[in-house]
Backbone as a ProteinNet text record, in pm:
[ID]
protein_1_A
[PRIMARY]
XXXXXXXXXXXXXXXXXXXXXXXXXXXXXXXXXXXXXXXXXXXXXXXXXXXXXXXXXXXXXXXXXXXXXXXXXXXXXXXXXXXXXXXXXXXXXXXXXXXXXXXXXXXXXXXXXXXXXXXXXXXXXXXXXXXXXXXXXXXXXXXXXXXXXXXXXXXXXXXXXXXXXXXXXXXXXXXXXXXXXXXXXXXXXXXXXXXXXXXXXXXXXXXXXXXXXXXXXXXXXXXXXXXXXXXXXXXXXXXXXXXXXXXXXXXXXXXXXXXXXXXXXXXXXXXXXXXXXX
[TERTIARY]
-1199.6	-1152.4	-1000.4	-991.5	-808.6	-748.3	-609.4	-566.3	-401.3	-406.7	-324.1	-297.6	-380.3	-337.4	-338.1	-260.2	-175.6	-263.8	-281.3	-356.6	-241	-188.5	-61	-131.7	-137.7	-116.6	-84.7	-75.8	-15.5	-37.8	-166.3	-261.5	-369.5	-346.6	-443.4	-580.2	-724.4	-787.5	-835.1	-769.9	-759	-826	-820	-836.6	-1029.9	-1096.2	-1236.4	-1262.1	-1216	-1217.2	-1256.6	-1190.1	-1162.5	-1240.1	-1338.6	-1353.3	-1429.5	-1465.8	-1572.4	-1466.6	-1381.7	-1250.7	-1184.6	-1165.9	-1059.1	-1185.2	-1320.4	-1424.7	-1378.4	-1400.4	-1421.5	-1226.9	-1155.8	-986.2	-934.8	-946	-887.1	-726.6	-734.3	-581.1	-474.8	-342.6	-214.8	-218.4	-167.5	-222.7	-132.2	-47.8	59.6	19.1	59.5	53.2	158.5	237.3	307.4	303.6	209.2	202.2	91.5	94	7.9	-171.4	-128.3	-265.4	-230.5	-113.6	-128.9	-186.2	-128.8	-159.2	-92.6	-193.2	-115.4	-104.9	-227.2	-251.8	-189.5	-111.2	-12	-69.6	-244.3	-285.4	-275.1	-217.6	-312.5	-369.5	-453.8	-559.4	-501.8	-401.4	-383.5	-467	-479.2	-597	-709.3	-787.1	-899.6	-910.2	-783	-756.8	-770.5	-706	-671.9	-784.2	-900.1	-1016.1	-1111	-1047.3	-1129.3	-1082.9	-983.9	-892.4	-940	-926.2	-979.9	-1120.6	-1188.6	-1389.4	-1369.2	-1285.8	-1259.4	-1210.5	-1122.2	-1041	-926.2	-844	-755.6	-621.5	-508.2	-394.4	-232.2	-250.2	-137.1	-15.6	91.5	176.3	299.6	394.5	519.1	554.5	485	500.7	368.3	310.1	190.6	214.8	203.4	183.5	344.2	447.1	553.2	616.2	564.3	571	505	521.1	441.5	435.6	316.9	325	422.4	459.7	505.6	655.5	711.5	845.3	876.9	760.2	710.1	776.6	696.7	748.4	879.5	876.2	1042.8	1160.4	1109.1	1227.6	1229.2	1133.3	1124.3	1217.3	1146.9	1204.9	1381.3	1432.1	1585.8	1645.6	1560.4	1611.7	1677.5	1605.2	1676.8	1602	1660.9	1587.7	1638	1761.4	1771	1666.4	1598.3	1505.3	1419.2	1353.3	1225.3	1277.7	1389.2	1490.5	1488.2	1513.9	1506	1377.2	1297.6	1142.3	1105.3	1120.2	1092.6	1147.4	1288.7	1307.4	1253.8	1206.9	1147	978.4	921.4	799.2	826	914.8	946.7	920.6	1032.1	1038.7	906.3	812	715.3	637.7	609.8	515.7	586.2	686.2	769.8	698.6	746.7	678.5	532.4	471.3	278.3	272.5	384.6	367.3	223.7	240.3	134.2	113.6	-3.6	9.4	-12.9	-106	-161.6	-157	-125.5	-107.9	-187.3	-283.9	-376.2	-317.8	-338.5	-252.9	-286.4	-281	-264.8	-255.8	-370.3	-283.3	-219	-137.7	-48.5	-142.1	-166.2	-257.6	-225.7	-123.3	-31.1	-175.9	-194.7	-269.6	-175.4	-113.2	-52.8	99.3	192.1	313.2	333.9	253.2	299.9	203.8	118.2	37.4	152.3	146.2	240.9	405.7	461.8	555.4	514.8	377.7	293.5	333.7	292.7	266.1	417.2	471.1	630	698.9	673	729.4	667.9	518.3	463.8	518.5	537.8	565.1	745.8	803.3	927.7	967.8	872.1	849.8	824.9	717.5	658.1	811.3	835	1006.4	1099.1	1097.4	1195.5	1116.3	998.9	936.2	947.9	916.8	949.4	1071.8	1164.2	1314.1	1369.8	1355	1346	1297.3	1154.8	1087.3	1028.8	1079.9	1046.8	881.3	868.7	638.1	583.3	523.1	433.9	340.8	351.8	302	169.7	3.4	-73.9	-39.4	-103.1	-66	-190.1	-220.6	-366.2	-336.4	-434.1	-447.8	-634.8	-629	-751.4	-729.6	-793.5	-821.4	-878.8	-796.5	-789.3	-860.9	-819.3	-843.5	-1015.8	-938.4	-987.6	-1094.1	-1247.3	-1323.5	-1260.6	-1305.9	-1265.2	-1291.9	-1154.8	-1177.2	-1244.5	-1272.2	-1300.7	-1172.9	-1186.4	-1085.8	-1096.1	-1177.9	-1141.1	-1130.4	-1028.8	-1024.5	-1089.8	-1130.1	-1200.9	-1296.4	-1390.7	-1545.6	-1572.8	-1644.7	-1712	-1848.2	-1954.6	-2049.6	-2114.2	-2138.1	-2188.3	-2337.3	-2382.6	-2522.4	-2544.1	-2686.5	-2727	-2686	-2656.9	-2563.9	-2408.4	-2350	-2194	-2212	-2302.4	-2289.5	-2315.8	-2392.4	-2435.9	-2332.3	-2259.8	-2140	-2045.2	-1989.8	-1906.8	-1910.8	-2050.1	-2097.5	-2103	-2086.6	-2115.4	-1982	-1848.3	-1694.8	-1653.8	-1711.4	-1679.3	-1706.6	-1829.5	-1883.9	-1813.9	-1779.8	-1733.9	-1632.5	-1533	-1373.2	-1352.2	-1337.4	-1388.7	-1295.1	-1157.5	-1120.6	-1174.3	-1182.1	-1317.4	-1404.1	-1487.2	-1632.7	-1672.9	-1591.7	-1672.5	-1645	-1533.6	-1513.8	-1617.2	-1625.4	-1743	-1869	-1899.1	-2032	-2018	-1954.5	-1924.8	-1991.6	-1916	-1859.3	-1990.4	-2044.9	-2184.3	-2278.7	-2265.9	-2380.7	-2380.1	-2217.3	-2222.2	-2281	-2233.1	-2224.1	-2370.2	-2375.2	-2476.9	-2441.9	-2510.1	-2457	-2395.6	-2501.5	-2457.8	-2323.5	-2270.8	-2135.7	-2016.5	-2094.7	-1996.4	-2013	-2146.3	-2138.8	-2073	-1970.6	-1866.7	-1742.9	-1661.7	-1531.3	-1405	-1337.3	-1295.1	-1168.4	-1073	-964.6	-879.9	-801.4	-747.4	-591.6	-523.6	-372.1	-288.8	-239.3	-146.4	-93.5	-126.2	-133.6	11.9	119.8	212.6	277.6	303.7	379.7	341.8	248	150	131.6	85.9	134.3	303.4	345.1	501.4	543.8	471.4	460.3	407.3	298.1	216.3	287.3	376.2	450.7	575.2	617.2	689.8	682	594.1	524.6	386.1	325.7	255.1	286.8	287.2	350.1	248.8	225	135.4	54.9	-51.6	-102.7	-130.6	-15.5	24.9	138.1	195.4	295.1	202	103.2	16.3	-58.4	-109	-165.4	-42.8	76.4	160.2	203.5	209.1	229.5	138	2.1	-51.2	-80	-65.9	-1.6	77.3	155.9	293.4	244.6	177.2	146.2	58.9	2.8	-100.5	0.4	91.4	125.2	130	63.4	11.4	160.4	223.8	311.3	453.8	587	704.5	758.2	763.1	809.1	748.1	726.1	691.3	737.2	676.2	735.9	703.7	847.6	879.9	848.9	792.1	838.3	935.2	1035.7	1133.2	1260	1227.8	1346.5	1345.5	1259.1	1160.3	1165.5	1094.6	942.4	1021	1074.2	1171.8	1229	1377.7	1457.8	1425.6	1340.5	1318.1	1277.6	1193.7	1129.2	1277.5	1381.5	1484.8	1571.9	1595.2	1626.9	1530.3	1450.8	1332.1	1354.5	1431.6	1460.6	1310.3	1236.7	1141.3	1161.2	1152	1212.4	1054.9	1137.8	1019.9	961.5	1066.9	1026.8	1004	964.8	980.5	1162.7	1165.3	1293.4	1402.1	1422.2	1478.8	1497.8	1379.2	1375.5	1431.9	1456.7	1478.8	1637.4	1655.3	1782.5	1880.9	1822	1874	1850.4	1767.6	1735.8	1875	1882.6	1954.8	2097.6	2133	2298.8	2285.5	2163.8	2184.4	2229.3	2168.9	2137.7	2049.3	2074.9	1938.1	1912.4	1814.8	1759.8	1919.4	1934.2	2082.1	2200.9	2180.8	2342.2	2310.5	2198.6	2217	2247.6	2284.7	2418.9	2259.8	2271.6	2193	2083.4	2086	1925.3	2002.3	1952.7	1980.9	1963.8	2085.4	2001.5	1871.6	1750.8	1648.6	1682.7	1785.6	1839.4	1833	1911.4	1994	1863.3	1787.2	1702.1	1598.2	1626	1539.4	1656.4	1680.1	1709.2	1746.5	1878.4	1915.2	1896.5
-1900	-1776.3	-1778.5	-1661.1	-1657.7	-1726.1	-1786.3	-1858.9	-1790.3	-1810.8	-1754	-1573.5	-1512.4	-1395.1	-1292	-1203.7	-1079.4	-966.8	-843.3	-741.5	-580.2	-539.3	-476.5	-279	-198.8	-79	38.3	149.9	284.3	360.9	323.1	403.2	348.7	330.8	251.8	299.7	208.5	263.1	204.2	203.7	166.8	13	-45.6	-214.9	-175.2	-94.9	-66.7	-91.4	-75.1	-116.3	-259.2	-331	-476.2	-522.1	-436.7	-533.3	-711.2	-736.5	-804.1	-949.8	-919.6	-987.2	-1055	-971.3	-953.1	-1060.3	-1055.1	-1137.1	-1235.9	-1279.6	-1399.2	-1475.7	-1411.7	-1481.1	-1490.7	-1346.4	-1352.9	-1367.3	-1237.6	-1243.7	-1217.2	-1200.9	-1162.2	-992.1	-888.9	-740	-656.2	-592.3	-483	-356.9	-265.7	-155.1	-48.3	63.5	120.9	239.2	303.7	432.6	399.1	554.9	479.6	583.8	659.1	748	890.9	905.3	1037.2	1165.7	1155.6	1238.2	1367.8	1492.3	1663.8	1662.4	1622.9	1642.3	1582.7	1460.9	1414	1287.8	1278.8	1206.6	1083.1	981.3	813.5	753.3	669.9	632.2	456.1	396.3	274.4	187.8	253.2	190.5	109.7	243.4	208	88.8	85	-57.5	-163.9	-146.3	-259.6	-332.8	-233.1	-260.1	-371.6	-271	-330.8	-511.5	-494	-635.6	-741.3	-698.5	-823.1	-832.5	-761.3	-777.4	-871.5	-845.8	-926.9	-1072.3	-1074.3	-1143.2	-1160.3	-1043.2	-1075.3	-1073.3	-1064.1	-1056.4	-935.5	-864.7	-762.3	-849.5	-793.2	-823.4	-739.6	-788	-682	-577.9	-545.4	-428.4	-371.5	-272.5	-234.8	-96.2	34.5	172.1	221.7	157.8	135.3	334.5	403.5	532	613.3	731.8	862.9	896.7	904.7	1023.1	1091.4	1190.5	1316.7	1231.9	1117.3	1076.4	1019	936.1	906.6	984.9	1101.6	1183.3	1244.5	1251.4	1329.8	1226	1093.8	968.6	1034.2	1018.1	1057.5	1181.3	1268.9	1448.3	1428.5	1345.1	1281.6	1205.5	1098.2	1028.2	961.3	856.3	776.3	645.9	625.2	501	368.5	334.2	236.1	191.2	272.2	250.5	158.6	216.6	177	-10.9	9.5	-126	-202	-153.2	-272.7	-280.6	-231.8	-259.6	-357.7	-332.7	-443.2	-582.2	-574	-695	-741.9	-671.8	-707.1	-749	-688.7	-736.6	-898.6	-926.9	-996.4	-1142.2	-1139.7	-1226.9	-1287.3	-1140.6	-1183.2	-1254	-1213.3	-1283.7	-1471.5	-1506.1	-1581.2	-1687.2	-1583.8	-1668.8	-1716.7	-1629.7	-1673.1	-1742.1	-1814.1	-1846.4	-1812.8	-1663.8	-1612.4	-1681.7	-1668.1	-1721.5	-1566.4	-1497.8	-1428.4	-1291.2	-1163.1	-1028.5	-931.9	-859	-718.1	-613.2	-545.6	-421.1	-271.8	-146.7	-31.2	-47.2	59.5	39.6	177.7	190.2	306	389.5	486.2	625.3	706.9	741.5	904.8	1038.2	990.7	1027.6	1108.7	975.1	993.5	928.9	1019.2	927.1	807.9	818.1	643.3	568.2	612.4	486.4	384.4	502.8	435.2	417.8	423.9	356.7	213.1	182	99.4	8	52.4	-49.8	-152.9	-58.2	-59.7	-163.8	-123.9	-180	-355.3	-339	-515.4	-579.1	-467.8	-559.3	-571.1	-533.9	-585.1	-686.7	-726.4	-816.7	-909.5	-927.8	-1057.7	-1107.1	-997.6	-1074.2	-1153.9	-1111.5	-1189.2	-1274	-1278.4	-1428.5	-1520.1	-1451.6	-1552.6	-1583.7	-1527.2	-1577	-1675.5	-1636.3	-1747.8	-1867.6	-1904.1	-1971.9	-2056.3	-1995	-2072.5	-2075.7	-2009.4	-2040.4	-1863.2	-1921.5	-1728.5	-1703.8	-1567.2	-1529.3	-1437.9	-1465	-1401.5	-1228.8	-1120.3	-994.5	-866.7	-872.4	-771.7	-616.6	-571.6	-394.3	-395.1	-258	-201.3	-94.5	-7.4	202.7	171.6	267	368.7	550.2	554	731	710.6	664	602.9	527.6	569	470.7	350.7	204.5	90.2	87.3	21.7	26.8	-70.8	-96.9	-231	-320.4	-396.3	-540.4	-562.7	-570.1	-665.2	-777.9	-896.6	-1032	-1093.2	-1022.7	-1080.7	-972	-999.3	-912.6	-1016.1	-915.6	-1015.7	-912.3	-963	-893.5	-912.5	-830.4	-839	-871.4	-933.5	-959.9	-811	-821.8	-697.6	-759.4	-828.1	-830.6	-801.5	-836.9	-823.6	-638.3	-624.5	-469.4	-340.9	-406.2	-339.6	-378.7	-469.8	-496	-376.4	-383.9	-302.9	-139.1	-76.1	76.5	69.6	-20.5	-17.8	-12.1	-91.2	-80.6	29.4	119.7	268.6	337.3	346.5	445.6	463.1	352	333.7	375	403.4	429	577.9	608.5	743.2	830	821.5	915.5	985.8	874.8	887.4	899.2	923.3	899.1	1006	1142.2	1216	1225.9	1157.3	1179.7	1038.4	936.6	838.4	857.3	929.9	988.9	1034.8	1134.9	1246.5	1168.2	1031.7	932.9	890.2	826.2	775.1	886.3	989.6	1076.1	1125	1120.5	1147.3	996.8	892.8	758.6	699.3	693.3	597	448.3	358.5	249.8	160.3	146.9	88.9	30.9	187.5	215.8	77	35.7	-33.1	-135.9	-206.4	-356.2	-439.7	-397.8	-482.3	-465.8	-571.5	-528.5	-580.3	-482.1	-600.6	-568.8	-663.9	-722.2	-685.1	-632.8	-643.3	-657.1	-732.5	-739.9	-623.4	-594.6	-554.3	-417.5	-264	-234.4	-141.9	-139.8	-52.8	-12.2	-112.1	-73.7	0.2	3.4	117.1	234	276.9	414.3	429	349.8	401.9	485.1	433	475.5	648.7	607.9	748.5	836.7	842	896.4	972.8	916.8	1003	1094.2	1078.4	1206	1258	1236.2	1310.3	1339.6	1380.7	1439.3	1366.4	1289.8	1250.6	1363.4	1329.6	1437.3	1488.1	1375.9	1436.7	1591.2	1598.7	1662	1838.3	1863.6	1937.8	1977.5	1887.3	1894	1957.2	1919.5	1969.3	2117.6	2175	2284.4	2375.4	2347.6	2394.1	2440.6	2357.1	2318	2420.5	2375.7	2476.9	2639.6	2629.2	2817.4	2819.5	2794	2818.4	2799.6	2748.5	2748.4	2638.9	2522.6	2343.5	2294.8	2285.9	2244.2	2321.2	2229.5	2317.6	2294.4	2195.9	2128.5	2018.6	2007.4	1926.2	1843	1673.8	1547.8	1535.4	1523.4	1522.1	1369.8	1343.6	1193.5	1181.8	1254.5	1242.8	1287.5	1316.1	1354.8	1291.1	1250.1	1143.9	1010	1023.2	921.7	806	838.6	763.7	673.9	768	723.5	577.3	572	480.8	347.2	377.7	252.7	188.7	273.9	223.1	129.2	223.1	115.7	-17.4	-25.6	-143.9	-230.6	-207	-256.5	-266.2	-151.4	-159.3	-45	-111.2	-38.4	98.8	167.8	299.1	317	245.6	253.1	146.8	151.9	36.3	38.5	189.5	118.2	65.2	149.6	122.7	-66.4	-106.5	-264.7	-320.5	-247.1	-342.4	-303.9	-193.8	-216.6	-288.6	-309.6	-422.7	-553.9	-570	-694.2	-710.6	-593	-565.6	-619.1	-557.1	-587.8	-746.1	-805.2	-896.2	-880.7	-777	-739	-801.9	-859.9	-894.1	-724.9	-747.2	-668.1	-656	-797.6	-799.3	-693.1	-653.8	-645.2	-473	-443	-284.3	-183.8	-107.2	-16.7	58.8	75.3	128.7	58.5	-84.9	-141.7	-296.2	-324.9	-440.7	-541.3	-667.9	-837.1	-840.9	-904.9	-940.4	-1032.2	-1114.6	-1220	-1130.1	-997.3	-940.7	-805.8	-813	-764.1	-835.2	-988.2	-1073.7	-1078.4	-1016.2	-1043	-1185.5	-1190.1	-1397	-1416
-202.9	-139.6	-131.3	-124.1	-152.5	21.1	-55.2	90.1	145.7	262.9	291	319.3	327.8	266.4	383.7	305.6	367.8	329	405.4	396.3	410.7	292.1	360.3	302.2	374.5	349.3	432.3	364.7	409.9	559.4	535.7	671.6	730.7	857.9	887.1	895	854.9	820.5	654.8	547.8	474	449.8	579.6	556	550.2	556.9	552.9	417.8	339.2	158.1	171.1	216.8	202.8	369.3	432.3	527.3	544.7	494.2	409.5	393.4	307.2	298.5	397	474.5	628.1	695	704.3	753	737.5	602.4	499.5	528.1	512.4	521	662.6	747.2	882.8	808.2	780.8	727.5	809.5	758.8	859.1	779.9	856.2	846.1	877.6	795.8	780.9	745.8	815.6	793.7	858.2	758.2	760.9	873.9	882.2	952.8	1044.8	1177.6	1300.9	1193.2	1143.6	1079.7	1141.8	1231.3	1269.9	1191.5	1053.5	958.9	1041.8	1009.6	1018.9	1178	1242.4	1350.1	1480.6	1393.7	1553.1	1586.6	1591.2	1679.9	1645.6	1671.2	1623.2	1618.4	1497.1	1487.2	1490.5	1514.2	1494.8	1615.1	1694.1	1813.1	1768.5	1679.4	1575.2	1485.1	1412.4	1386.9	1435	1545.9	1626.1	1693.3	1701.7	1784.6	1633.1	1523.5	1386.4	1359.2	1390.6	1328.9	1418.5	1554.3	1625.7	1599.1	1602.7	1549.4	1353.2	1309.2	1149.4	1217.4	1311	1302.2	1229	1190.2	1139.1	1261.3	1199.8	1273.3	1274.6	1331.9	1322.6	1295.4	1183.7	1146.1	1272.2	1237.3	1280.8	1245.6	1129.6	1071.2	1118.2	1168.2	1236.9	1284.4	1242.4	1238.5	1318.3	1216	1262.7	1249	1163.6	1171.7	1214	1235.8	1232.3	1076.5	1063.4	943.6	857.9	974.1	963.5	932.1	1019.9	1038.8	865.5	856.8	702.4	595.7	604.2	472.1	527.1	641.1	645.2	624.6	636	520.8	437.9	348.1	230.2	170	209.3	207.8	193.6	352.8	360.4	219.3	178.2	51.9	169.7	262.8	342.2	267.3	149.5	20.2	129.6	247.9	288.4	375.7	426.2	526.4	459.9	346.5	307.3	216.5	175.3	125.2	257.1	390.3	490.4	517.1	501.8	520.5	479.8	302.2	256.5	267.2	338.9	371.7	482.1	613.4	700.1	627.5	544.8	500.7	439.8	367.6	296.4	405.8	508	557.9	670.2	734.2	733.7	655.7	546.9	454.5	415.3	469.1	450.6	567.3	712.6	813.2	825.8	747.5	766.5	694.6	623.5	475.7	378	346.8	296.5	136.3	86.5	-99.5	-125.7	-55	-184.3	-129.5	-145.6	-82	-131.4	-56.8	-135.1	-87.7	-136.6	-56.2	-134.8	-80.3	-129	-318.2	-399.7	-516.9	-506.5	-618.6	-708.9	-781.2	-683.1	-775.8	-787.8	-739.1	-757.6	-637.3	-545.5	-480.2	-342.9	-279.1	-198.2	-211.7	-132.7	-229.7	-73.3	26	122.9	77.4	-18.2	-92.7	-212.4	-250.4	-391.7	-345.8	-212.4	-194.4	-144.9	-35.9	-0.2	-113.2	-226.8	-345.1	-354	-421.3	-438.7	-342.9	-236.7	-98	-106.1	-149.7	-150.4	-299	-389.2	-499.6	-445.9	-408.8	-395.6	-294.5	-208.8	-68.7	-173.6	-227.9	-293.8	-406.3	-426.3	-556.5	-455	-387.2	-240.2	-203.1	-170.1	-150.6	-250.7	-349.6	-452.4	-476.8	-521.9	-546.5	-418.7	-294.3	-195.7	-201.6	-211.9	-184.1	-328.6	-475	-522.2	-574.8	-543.9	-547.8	-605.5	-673.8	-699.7	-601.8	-570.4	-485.6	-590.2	-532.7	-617.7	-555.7	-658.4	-592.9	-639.8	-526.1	-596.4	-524.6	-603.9	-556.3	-528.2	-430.9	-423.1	-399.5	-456.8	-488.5	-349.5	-299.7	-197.1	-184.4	-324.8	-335	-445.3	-557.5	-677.3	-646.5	-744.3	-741.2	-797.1	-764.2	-834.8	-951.5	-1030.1	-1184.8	-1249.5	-1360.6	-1451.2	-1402.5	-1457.7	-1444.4	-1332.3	-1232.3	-1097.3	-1163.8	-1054.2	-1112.1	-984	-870.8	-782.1	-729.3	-696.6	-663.3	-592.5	-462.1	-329	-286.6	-327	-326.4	-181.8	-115.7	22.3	36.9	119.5	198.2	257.5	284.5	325.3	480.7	573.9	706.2	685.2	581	584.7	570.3	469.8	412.8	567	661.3	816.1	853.8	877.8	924.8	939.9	766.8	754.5	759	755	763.2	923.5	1008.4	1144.6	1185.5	1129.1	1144.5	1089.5	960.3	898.4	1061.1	1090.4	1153.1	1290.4	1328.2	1502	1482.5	1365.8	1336.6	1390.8	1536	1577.8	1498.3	1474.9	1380.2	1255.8	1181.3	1040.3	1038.6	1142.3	1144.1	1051.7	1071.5	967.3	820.8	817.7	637.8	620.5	718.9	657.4	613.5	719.8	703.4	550.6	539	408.1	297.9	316.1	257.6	200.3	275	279.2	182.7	255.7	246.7	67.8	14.3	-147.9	-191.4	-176.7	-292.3	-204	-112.1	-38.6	-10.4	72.5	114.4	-6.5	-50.4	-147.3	-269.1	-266.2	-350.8	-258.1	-129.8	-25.8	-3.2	-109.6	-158.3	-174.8	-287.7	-337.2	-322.2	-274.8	-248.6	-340.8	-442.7	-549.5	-537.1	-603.8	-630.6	-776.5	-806.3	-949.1	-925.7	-1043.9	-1057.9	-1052.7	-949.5	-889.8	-1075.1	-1059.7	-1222.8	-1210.4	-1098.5	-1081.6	-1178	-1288.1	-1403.1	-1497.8	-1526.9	-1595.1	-1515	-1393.6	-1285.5	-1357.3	-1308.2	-1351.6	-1463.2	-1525	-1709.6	-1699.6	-1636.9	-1631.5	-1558.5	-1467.9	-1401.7	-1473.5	-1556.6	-1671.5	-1673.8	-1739.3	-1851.3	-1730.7	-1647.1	-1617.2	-1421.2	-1344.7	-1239.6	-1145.6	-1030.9	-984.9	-924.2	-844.6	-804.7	-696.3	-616.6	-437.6	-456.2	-588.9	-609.3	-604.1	-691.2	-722.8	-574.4	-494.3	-360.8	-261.6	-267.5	-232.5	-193	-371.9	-355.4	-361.9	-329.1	-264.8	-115.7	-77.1	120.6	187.5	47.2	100.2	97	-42.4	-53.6	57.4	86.2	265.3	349.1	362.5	518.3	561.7	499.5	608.2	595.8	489.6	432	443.8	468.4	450.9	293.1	265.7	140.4	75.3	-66.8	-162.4	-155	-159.7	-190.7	-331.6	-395.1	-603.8	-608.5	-705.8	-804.4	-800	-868.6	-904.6	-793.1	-749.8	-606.8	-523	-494.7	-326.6	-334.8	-450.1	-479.9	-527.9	-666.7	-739.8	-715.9	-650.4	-624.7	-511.3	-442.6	-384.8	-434.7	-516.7	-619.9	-676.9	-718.6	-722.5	-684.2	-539.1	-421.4	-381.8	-442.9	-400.7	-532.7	-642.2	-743.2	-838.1	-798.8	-921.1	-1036	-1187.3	-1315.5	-1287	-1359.3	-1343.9	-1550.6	-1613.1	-1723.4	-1870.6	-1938.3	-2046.9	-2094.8	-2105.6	-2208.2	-2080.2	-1944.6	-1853	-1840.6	-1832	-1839.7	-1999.9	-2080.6	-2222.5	-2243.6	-2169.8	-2180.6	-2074.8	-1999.9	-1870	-1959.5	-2024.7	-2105.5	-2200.6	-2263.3	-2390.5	-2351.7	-2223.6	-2155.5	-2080	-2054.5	-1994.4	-1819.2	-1786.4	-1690.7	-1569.1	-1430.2	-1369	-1263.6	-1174.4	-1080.8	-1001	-966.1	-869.2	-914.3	-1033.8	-1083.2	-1139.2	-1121.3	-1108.3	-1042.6	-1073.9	-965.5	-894.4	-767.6	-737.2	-643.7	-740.3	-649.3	-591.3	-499.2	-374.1	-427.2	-432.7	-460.8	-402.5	-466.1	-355.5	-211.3	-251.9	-99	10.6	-56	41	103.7	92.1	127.2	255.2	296.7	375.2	461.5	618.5	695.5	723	759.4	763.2	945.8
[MASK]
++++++++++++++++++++++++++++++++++++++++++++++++++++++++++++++++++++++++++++++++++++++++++++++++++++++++++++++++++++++++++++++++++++++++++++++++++++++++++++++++++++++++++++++++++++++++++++++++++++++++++++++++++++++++++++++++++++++++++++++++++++++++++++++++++++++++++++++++++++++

């Protein structure tokens, strides 16, 4: 079983994918936002009630936003915020001395998922350049059914599997998209809980050329009324991955290759050092 490990994502709530996991490791447990979502309210309670029944452990980073405060970084292009984040993630994962990190993947679903991502793959480069040691780095779909390539699958007992439809169900916020939940796929679909290599660079790719599809949900929002303004890839989204020093493209990386370029020495994106709080 994986050692050491870190459980890091967007919204809390999310760690229900992986509860099974969180059983089995009793991990250390980050998460960005409290779940307010449209409505204000917070669901990080819910968590909290979940984590101690797993046994895992709240990080320092723990529903450190609102929502709403969330995307209005974003909206700002306040790219330093989410750059000291990651150095505050960084150095946590430093102190638990974590090996191995799961976290949110990159689906173009939601854009605090796919900064989520961004944010752990740039924590783990600072652990590493620090410390010397690879850090393992997995994803799990959030929005997305799970794909082929897991490199880890944990198939549940019919007690772990009551377990976890009994931790869905009590989640009083969710209870009804669980249900929903349930009631399309059936228990079953909530067997297995898998693992795959961390696939951001490929999202990135796809991001080019195709627009994610929080962007599309967006402006829809907006034409009703829910919404004041669109969060862009490219206006928002981007620019941040930037500041986190992750390349958004192939040739982007070959020509940093080409000049002899590191991460450190691009105009724009942070040494990793200088990203871990001293």
């Amino acid at each position: 079983m994986l050692r050491n490990l870190a459980i890091v994502v967007a919204h809390p709530g999310h760690e229900l994918v992986v509860h099974h996991l969180m059983e089995r490791t009793q991990p250390s447990y980050f998460c960005l936002t409290d779940g307010s979502g449209c409505s204000g309210q917070p669901r990080i309670e819910s968590t909290s009630t979940l984590l101690q029944r797993a046994g895992a452990t709240p990080g320092a980073i723990y529903g450190r936003f609102s929502d709403r405060e969330f995307y209005r970084l974003l909206l700002a292009q306040q790219t330093k915020v989410f750059a000291d984040l990651a150095g505050e993630l960084a150095q946590s994962l430093i102190d638990f001395d974590v090996r191995c990190v799961a976290g949110d993947a990159m689906e173009g679903f939601n854009p605090a998922h796919d900064i989520c991502r961004a944010l752990i793959d740039s924590a783990i480069s600072v652990v590493e350049a620090r410390s010397g040691r690879v850090l393992q780095n997995y994803e799990f779909a959030v929005y997305d059914a799970p794909a082929n390539g897991a490199s880890i699958s944990l198939q549940l007992d019919d007690a772990a599997l009551e377990r976890k439809i009994a931790a869905a169900t009590a989640y009083r916020e969710m209870h009804d998209e669980v249900e929903a939940a349930l009631g399309r796929a059936g228990r079953s679909a909530y067997a297995v809980e898998s693992l795959r290599p961390a696939s951001t660079q490929a999202m990135l790719e796809r991001f080019e050329t195709t627009p994610p599809a929080y962007e599309a949900t967006g402006e829809q929002r907006v034409a009703t009324g829910r919404y004041r303004d669109v969060i862009r890839y490219r206006e928002h989204v981007r620019p941040v991955f930037g500041e986190l020093g992750i390349q958004t493209t192939a040739a982007e990386r070959l020509r940093m290759i080409a000049r002899g370029e590191s991460e450190a020495n691009t105009p724009g994106k942070r040494d990793a050092l200088d990203l871990v709080p001293r």
